[in-house]
Legacy VTK file of the C-alpha trace (Angstrom):
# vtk DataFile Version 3.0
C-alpha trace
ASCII
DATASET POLYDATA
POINTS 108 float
-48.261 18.514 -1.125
-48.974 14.940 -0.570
-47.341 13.140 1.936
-44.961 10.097 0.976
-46.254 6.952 2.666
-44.785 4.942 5.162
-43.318 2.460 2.301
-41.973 5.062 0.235
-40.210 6.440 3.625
-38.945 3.293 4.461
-37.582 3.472 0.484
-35.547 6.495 0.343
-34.643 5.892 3.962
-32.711 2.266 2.969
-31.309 4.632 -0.282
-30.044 7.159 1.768
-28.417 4.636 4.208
-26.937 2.359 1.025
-25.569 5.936 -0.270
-23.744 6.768 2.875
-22.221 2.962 4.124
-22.058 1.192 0.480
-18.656 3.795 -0.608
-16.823 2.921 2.996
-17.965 -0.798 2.417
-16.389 -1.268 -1.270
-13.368 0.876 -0.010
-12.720 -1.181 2.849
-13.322 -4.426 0.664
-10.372 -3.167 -1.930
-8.028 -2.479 1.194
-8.154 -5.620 2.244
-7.875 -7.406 -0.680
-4.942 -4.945 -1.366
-3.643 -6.607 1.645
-4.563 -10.438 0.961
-2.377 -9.834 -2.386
0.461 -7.993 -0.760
0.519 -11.457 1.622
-0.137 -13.518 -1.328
2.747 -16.810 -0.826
2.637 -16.331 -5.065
4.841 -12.666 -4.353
7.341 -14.631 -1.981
7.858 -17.853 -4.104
8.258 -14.954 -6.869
11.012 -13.788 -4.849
12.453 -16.897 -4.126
12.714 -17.782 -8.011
14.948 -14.472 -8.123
17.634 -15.594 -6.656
16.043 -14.370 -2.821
17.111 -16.602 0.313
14.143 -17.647 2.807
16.074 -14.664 4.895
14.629 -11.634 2.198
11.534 -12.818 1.343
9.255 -9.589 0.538
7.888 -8.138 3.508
4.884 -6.249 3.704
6.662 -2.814 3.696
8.488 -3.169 0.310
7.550 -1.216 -2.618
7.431 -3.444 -5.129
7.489 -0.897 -7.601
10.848 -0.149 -6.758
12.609 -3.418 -6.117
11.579 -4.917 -9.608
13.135 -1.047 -10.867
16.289 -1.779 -8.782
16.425 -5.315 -10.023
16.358 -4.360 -13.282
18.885 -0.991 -13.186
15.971 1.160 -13.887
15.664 4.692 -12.277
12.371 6.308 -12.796
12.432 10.007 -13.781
12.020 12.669 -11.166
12.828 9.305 -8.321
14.913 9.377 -5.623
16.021 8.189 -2.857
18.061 8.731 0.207
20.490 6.502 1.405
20.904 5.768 5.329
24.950 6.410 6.433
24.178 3.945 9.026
22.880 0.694 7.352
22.471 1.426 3.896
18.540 1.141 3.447
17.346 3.628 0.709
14.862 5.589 1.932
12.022 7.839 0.084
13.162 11.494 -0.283
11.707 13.693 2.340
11.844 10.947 5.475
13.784 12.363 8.689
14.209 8.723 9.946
15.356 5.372 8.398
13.242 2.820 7.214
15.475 0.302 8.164
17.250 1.339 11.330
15.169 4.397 12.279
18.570 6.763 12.813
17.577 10.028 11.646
18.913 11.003 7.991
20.932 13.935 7.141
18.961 17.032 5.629
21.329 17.352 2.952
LINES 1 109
108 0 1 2 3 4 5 6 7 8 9 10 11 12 13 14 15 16 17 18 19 20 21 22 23 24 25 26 27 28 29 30 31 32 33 34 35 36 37 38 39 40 41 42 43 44 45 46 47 48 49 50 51 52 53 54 55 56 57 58 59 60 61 62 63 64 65 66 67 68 69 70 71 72 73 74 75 76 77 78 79 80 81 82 83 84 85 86 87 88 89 90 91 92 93 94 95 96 97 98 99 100 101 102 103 104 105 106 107
């Protein structure tokens, strides 16, 4: 068996590092440009062209998903929510604690 020389060492050596960091790299890329877009002034001027004061502009933990559903009196199938006694937020199904208020929810 011949032995690979120090080039072709140094070769897979850089592959084998690009095959472990370059996944984590492009995953960490997409998260933050997640979050750049989630921050993006075009989703709160969006907002504020739906009728939203300066008060309830969209804040990072909205689900967008749902407001535009709520907005428009649609209710996925299989969704929904829970509904906090104490202030009213609706909450994702499953959650022992408000969003909103953080008073724990009734496990009805």
């Amino acid at each position: 068996m011949n032995d690979p020389g120090p080039y072709a060492l140094v070769g897979r050596l850089a592959v084998a590092a690009f095959v472990m960091i370059a996944p984590t790299l492009c995953f960490l890329g997409l998260v933050r440009g997640l979050e750049r877009l989630r921050d993006d002034d075009l989703v709160n001027e969006w907002a504020r062209t739906r009728g939203y004061d300066g008060d309830r502009d969209i804040t990072p933990s909205d689900d967008v998903l749902s407001t535009l559903a709520t907005e428009l009196g649609v209710e996925g199938e299989g969704s929904s929510t829970v509904q906090c006694s104490a202030c009213g937020t609706l909450n994702q199904p499953g959650v022992s604690y408000c969003h909103g208020c953080q008073n724990q929810l009734s496990s009805s």
